[in-house]
N, C-alpha and C positions, 0 to 999 in steps of 0.2 A: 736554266734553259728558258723560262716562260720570261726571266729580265729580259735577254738575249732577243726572244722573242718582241718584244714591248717595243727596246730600244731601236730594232729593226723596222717596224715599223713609224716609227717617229724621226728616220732617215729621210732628207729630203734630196736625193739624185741629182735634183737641175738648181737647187740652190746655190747663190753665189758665192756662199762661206762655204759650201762642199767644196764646187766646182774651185775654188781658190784654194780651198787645202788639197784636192786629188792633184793642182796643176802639176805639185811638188812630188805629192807619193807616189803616182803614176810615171811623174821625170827620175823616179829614183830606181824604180823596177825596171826601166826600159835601159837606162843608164847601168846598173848593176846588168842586166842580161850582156850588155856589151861589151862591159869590162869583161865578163865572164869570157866573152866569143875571143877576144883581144887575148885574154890571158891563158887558153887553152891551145893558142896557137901558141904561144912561146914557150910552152910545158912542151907541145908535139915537138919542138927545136931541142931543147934541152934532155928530154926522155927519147931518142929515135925508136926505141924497143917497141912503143907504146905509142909510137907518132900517128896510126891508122885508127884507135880509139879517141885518142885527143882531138884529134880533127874532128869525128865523128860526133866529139862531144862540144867542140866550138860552132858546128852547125846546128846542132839543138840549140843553145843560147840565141845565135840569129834568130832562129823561126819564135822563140817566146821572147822576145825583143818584137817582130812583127804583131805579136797577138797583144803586148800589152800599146803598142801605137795604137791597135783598134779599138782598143779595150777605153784610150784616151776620145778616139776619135767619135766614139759611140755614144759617149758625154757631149760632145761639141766644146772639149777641153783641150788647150796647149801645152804641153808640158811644159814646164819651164827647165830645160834642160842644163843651163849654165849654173844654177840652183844643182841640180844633182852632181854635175861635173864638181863642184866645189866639196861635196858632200863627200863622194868617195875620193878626193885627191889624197890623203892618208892613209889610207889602203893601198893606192894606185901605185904611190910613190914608191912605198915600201918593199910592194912587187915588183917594181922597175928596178930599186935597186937591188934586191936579191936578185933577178936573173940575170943582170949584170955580173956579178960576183958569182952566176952559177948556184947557186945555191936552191938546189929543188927541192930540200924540204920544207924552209920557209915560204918559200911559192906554194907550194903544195898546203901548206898550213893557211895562207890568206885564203887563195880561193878556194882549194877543195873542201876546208871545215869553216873558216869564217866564214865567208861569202854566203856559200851554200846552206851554213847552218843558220845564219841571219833572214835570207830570203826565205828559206820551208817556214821557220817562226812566223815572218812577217805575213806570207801567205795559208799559211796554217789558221790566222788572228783574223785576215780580214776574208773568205773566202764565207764565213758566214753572213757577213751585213755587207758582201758584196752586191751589185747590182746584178741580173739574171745574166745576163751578156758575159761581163766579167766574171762573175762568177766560174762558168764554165769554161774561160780561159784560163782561167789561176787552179783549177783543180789538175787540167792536163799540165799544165807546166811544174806542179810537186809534184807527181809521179815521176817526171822524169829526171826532176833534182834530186833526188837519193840516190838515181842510179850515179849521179855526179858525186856527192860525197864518198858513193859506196868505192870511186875510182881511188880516190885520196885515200881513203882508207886503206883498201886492201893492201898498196905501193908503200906505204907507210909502216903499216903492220910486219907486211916482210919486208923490211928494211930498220925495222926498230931501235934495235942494241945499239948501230950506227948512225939512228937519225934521234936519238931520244933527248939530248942536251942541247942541239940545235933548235929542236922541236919547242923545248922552254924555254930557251931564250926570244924566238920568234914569238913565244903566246907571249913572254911578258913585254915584247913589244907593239904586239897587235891587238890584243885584246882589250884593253885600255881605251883604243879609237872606236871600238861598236857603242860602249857606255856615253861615249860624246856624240858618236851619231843617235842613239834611242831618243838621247837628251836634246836633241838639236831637231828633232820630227815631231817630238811625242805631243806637241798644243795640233798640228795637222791629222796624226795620227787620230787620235781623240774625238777630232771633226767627224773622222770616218768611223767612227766607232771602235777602236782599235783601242784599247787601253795599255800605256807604257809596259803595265808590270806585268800583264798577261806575254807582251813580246818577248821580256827580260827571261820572265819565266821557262817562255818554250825555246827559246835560244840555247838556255844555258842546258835544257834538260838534252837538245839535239846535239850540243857540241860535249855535254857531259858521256852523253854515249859511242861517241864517235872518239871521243879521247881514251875511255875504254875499251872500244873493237881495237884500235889501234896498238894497245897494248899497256897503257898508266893503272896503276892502282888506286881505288878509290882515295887514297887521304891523299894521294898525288893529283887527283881530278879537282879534290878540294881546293889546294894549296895552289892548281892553276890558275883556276877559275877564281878567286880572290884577285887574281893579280887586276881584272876588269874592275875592282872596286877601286881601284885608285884611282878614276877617272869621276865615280859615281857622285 
């Protein structure tokens, strides 16, 4: 704690090596909220049962997409958006095309446990050697991200026996693309004080438990989450 402490202090806000690494992490939080807001409309289309919460949950994504613009603007930073758009095209794809084919538990897998479980990590990492401002935007916006995995989950869980093989083949196609995006941030990350393996770590612990609520047994959590090493 008292490193943590240290290194916190030895953060410099308006430096141009910050301010050039947040242009990216900042374009990637604002870019992910949006994906999120896009892709919970197309869940509300696919799931009609559950069309009234999906909504409900694609308008939170907007208002923490607005908080982290400020959060950029509050630095006197641009994001560089075309940078994040490339970032999750991999993701993006993969959900484009499972809702094309319908397939809502692969959707439900990118964003309600990737996405969600990548962002609480990522947020979870830097909410301590964030800046005061951001800071207290990035704490309301995890609170309200569980309640997002907690959707995928529950839908998931009761739907299990029939979503369970889909659900693996989906992690062993998605899981693989977070390892290349940690590896593809972690020199910016680092900028910000944010250590790779700290992300890796709480990722896997968020998505380990969320594979659990859902319904997998531990050597079956093991044997998913491996499949992320292939990329590593």
């Amino acid at each position: 704690m008292q490193q943590l402490a240290d290194q916190f202090q030895e953060i410099d806000f308006k430096s141009e090596k910050y301010k050039d690494a947040y242009s990216r992490i900042n374009a990637i939080v604002i870019e992910g909220e949006q994906e999120a807001h896009e892709n919970y409309i197309q869940l509300a289309q696919l799931l009609p049962d559950s069309e009234k919460e999906l909504i409900r949950l694609s308008k939170m994504e907007s208002r923490h997409k607005k908080g982290f613009e400020a959060c950029g603007r509050n630095l006197q930073v641009t994001p560089d958006l075309q940078f994040a758009k490339e970032f999750f095209s991999g993701l993006h794809q993969n959900f484009q095309t499972a809702a094309a084919q319908g397939k809502v538990v692969t959707c439900l897998l990118i964003q309600s446990l990737i996405i969600e479980c990548f962002a609480i990590a990522a947020y979870n990492i830097y909410i301590p050697v964030a800046d005061e401002f951001a800071r207290k935007i990035t704490e309301g916006v995890v609170k309200d991200e569980y309640s997002h995995l907690n959707f995928g989950e529950v839908w998931l869980k009761e739907n299990f026996p029939q979503s369970k093989a889909e659900l693996e083949e989906a992690n062993r196609q998605n899981l693989p693309l977070v390892w290349k995006m940690l590896n593809q941030v972690a020199d910016d990350a680092k900028t910000l004080a944010m250590e790779k393996e700290a992300l890796i770590e709480d990722f896997m612990i968020q998505y380990g438990e969320a594979l659990s609520n859902i319904g997998f047994k531990t050597f079956e959590i093991m044997r998913l989450s491996a499949h992320g090493l292939t990329a590593a």
